[in-house]
C-alpha positions, 0 to 999 in steps of 0.5 A: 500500500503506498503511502498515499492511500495510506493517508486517504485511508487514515483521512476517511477513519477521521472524518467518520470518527468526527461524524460519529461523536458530534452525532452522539455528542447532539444526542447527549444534549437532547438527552440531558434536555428532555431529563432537565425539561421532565425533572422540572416539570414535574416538580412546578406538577408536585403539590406542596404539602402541609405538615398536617397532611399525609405523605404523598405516595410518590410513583416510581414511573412520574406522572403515569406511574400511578395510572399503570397501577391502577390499570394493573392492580383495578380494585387492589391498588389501593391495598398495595399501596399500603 
């Protein structure tokens, strides 16, 4: 192999090895996005609590956890949560 295919070769890998991480580095950005945009969203949804109330029961999955319990559980739900 000569020298200048060589150097073709190795211009290629690096102009995919930049393709590559500035797609996955986007990517990154949108996930930390979406997380930050939920995260903030469902604490301005969470109601505050008085001290004399009952614990909130919180669900694992925000926002439709509870839903899927219901769904899943119907009339026994609310035993499970217990």
């Amino acid at each position: 192999m000569s020298n200048a295919g060589l150097a073709e070769m190795v211009g290629r890998s690096i102009d995919l090895l930049d393709n590559n991480l500035y797609g996955r580095g986007s990517a990154t950005i949108a996930v930390i996005l979406i997380t930050m945009i939920l995260f903030v969203l469902t604490r301005l949804i969470s109601p505050t609590l008085d001290p004399k109330e009952p614990p909130l029961l919180k669900s694992k999955i925000p926002i439709v956890g509870h839903i899927i319990g219901i769904i899943r559980l119907q009339t026994s739900y609310h035993k499970f949560l217990r």
